[in-house]
N, C-alpha and C positions, 0 to 999 in steps of 0.2 A: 090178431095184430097184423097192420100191413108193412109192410118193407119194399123197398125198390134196390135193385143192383143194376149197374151198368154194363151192358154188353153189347155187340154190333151183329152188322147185318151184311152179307156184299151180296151188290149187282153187279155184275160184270165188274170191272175194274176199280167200282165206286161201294165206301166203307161205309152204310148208315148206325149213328150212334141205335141202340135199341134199350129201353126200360124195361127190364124185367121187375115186374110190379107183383110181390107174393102176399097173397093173403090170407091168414087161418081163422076160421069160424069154430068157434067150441059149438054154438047153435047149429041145428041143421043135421042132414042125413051127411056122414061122414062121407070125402068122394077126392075126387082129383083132375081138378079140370083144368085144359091150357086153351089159351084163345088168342085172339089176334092173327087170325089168318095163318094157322102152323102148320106145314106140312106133314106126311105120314112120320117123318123121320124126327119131324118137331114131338107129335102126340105120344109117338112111342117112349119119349124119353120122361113119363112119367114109372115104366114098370123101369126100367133102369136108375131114373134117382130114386127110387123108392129103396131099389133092391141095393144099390149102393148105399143107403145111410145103413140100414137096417145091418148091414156086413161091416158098418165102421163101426157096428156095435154103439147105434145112438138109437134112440128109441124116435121109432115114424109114429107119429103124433096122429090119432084117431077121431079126427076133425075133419072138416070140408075145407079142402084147399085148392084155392083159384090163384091159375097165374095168368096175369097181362103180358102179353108183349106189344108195348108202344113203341112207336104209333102203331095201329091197328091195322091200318090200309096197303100196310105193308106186306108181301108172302114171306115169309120165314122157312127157309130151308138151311135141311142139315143138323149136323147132331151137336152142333158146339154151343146149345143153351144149355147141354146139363147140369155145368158148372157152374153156370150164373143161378137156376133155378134152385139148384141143392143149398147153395149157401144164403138165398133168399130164405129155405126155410128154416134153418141154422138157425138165421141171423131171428128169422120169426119169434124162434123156440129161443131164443137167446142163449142159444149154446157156443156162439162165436159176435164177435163185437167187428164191426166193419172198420176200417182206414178212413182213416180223416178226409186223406186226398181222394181228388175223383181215381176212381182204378175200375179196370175192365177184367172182369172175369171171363172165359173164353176156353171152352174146351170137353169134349164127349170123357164120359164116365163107362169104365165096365163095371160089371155086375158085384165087383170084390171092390168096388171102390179105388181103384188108381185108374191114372189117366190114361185115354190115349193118344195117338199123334192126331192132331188133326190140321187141318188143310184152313189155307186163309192167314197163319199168323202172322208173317211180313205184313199185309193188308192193313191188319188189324192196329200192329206196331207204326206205321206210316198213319193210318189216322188219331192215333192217338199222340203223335206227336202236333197235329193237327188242330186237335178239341182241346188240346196243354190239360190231356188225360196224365199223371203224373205216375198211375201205376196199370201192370200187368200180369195179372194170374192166368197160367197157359200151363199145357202137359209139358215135364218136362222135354218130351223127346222133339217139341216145336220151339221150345224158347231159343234156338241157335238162332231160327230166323227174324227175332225181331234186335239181336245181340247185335246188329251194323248199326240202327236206329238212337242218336244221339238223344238225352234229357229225359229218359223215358227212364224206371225201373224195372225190370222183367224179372220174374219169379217164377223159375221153373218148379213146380208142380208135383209129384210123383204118386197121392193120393189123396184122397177126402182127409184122412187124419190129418195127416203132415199141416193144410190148409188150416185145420182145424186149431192145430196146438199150433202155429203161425199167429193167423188169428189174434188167438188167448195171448200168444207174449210166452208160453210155453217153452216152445221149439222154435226159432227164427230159422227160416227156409235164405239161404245166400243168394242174393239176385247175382244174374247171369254178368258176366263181364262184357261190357264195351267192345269189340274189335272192329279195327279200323277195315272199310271195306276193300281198300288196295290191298291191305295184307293176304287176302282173301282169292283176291284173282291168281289164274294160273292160265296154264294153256289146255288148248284143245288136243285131247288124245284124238292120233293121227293113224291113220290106215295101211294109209300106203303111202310111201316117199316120189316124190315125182322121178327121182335118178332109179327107181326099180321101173318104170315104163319103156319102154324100147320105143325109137323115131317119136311122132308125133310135137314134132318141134314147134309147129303152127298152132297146132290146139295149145301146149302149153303156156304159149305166147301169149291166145287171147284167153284163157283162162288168167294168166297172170293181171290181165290186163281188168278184166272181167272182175277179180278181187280187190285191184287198188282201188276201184268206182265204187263196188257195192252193183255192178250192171249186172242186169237176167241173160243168161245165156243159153243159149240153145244148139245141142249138137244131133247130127243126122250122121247114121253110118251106117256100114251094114253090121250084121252082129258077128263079133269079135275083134272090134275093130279095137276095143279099147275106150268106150266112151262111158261106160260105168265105173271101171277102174280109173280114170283121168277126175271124176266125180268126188267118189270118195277119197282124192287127194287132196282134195280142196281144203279140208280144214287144217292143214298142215300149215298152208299157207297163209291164211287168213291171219289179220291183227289179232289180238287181244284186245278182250270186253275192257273198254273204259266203265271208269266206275258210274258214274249216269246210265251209260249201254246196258251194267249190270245190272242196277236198276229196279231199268225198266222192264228187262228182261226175269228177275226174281217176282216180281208182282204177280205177271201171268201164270208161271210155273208152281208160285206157290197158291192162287185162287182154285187151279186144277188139280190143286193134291200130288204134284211131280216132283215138289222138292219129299223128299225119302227123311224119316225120322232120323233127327241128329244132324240134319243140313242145315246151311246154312244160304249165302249168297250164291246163285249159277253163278258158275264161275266160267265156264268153258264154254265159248263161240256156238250157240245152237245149232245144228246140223240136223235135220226132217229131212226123214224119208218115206215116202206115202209109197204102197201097194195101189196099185188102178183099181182095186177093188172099192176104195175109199167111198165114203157117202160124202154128198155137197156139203151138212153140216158137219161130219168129219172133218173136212177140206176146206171149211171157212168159218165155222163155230154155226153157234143158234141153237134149238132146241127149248120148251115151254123154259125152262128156268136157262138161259143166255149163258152158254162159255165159251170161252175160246177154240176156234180149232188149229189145224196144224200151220195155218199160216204164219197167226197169232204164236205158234211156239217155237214159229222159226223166228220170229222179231229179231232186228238184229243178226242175223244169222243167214243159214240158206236151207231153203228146200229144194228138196232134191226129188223128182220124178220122169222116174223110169219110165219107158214103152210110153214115152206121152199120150200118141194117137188112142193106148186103148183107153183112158180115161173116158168117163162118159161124157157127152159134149158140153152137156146142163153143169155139168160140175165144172168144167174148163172155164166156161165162160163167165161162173161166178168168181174167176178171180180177178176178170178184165175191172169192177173199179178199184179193188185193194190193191192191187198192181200200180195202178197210176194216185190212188192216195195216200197210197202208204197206211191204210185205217182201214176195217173194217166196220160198214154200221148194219144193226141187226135191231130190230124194231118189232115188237111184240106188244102184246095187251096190258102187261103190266108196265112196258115203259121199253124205253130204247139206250138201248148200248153201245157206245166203241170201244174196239177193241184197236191195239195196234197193230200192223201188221204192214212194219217194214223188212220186208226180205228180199234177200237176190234168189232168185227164180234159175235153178238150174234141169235144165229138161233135155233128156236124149229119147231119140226114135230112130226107128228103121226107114228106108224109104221108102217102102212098100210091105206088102203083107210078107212075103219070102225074107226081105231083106236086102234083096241082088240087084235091085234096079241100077244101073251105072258101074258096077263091079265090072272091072277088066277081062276078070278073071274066072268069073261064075254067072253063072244063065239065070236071068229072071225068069219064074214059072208064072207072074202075073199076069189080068188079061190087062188093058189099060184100061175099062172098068172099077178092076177091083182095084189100081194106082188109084185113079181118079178120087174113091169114095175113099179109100186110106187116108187122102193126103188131103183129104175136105174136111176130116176131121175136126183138122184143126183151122177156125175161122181167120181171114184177115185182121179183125182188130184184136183178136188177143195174139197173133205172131208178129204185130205191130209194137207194140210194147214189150216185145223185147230184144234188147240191144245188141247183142251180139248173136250171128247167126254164124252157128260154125259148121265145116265137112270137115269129117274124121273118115278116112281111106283107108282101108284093110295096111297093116304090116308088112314091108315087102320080108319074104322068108330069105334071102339074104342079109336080111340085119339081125335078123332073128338067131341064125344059125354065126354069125358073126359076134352075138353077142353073149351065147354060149360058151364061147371060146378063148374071147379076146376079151379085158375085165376092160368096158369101155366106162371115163370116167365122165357120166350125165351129172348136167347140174343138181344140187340134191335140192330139195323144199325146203332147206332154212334159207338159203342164197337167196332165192324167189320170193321167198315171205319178205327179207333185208329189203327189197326195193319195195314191195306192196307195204310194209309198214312205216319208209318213209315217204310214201304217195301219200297217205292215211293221216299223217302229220301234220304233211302240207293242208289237205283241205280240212280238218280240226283246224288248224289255226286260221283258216280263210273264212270257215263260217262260226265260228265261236260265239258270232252272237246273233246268228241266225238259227239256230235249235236244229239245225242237220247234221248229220254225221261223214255224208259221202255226196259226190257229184254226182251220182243217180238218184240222190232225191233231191237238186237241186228243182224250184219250178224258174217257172220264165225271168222272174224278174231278176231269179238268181243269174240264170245266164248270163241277160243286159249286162250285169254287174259287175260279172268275175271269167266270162269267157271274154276275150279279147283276141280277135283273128287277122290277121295281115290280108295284104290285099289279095294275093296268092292264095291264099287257102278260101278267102272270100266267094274269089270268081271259080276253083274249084268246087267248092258247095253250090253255087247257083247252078255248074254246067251241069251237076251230078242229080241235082233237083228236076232240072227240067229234061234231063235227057233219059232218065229212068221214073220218072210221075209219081217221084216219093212225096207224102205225106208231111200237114205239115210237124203231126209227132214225130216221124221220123227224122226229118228237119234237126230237130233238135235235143232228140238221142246222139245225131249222130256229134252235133257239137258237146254234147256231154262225153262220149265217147272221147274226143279227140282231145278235154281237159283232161280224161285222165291220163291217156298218153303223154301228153305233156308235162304233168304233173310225175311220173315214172321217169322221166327224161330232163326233170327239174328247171323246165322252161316255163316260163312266166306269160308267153303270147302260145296263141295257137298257130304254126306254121301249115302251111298245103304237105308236109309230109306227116304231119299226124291225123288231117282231112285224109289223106289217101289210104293210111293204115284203117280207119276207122268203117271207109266207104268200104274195101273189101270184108267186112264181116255183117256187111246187110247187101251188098250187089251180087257175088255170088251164086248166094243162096237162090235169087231171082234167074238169076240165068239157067241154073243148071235144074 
């Protein structure tokens, strides 16, 4: 008898419906065979549905059983055909009677017959509202994730029985309740408060400033200066995931298996932190079967890399075009993928191998060789592409020993977040229907559009153009830079004192 069940496939971001097509031959040498292009983790899951029905105490049928998965041309990875194949042969053995409506079975089987979590279900839920799929069999410990997804009914799972006396009209399994995805969002657990930092009034400036855009920033200091601790404040201060930002941001995390059984929506601001040790697929996705990498799971959010220079240079440089388009494309044999990968780029280094080069206070031991080859590291177009370039200056130990003593009251990072989340406002309402989120992924035409600069601030960008041979990206970072200024400062034109604020976090850097 043949039977077909409905189940999917993901490439990268993208959900293919898949036909699991079962068939049992009384004729023939008894066997068990899976086709259509199955990976190892496909084939194996013949001793697993086997070993699962036989444990739900149902007799495995001593025939030759072939299962299709269409289309053919497709690769199938992953363990989540068990469910669809088991109750193909259920439904074979007529031991369970299928739903009317179209419904998607989806989910790996242990050896005792209950499900486990598996990876992809958001995915799955989003195309199935897609294909006007009207049901969803999933382990219970994933049905949270498709529970945001409206018109759908999700059926959390628990084992092969339950499915079974489901099924029959036996036992009715409760689909998953509805929740709204707002109710869902929360904030970003936070590190460190910006008012636990002693000085660094300037950093915290263009960090603030650096958050209400969405801009890459980049800090240079010696070590101790404070430039990793200033890092992981940052989430402190960051908006809160709109529920789109959420998203888009749940799709990735649940395709990589990051949402944890019993989640539901990310909820909290992504924050990546990459090791220099990282591999370029690591650090940009790819790999024979296409996933995301850390950029991709900072979407929305920030990555954060430490010691920049020690990065490998091949690695650095693959982030020069997800940098300027906001997307990652990865192109392979079986087909090509984007991924997104919109993040603010936060990066600290030393200035040198020691650390001391410019220190008042402490001797570089470098030769200027080894400056040279340190600081070559990092190439012109990828320190191009990003917006803010900041020095962080050692502590003076007067404030230090002053702040011991005296309970000095620094601004805290709710204060700080209050004007970066009504920056955040502002340009949500300015591009609303341009599908951007912040002024650093505005492109050109957006600037035309929504930057507006007086004459003053005009003929200071042209002097500043030509009298330091910037670039014409940097051109026009720096006009992004100086809407968000403005937008913090809740001006509507750009004046020559938010051009001047903006030009010291890319001049600088050049001089010194």
């Amino acid at each position: 008898m043949l039977t077909k069940i409905l189940s999917a496939a993901h490439f990268g971001l993208k959900t293919i419906p898949i036909e699991v097509e079962v068939n049992i031959a009384t004729k023939g040498f008894p066997g068990f065979n899976i086709i259509g292009l199955p990976s190892k983790a496909v084939e194996e899951a013949r001793e697993r549905v086997k070993t699962a029905i036989i444990n739900s105490n149902i007799k495995f049928p001593d025939a030759k059983i072939t299962v299709n998965l269409a289309p053919a041309d497709i690769p199938k990875e992953g363990s989540n055909y068990d469910l669809p194949i088991a109750v193909g042969i259920l439904n074979a053995l007529e031991v369970v009677s299928l739903p009317k409506e179209k419904s998607y079975f989806f989910g790996e089987l242990s050896l005792d017959g209950t499900l486990r979590h598996t990876k992809g279900v958001f995915l799955l839920a989003v195309s199935a509202k897609e294909n006007s799929v009207k049901n969803l069999f999933v382990p219970n410990e994933s049905a949270n994730e498709a529970a945001v997804i409206k018109s759908i009914s999700v059926y959390p799972i628990t084992s092969l029985n339950d499915l079974v006396m489901h099924l029959n009209g036996t036992r009715v399994v409760k689909k998953t309740k509805y929740v709204e995805a707002v109710d869902l969002l929360e904030e970003t657990p936070v590190e460190f408060d910006f008012s636990e930092i002693i000085g660094q009034e300037s950093a915290k400036r263009a960090i603030e400033i650096a958050c209400a855009g969405g801009h890459n920033l980049f800090m240079q200091g010696p070590p101790g200066a404070g430039k990793t601790m200033l890092a992981r404040a940052i989430p402190g201060i960051l908006p809160s995931l709109g529920e789109d930002e959420s998203l888009e941001v749940t799709k990735i995390y649940s395709v990589t298996g990051n949402i944890p059984p019993g989640g539901s929506l990310i909820r909290a601001r992504p924050f990546r932190v990459c090791h220099h040790t990282v591999s370029k697929i690591g650090l940009v996705g790819g790999g024979s079967d296409p996933h995301p990498g850390e950029i991709s799971l900072a979407h929305n959010g920030v990555l954060f890399l430490d010691e920049f220079p020690e990065f490998p240079r091949s690695t650095l440089e693959a982030l020069r075009q997800p940098m300027e388009d906001g997307v990652v494309s990865i192109a392979r044999a079986a087909g090509s993928v984007k991924f997104p990968a919109n993040f603010m780029l936060v990066a600290a280094a030393n200035p040198c191998p020691c650390g001391y080069l410019g220190d008042p206070k402490r001797e570089c031991r470098c030769s200027p060789r080894q400056i040279m080859n340190y600081q070559n590291r990092l190439s012109g177009p990828l320190m191009d592409r990003i917006d803010i370039h900041l020095n962080v200056p050692t502590v003076d130990v007067e404030k230090l020993a002053a702040r011991s003593k005296v309970k000095i009251n620094a601004e805290k990072s709710e204060s700080i977040r209050e004007r970066v989340v009504r920056a955040r406002q502002i340009q949500l309402r300015r591009f609303k229907s341009e599908g951007i989120y912040s002024n650093a992924s505005m492109k050109n035409k957006h600037i035309k559009k929504y930057c507006h600069l007086d004459e003053d601030a005009q003929l200071l960008l042209k002097q500043a153009v030509s009298n330091y041979s910037l670039s014409a990206r940097t051109y026009f970072r720096l006009i992004k830079v100086s809407r968000t200024i403005a937008d913090i400062a809740g001006e509507s034109k750009i004046i020559s004192s938010h051009i001047a604020e903006s030009l010291q976090y890319r001049i600088r850097s050049t001089d010194e």
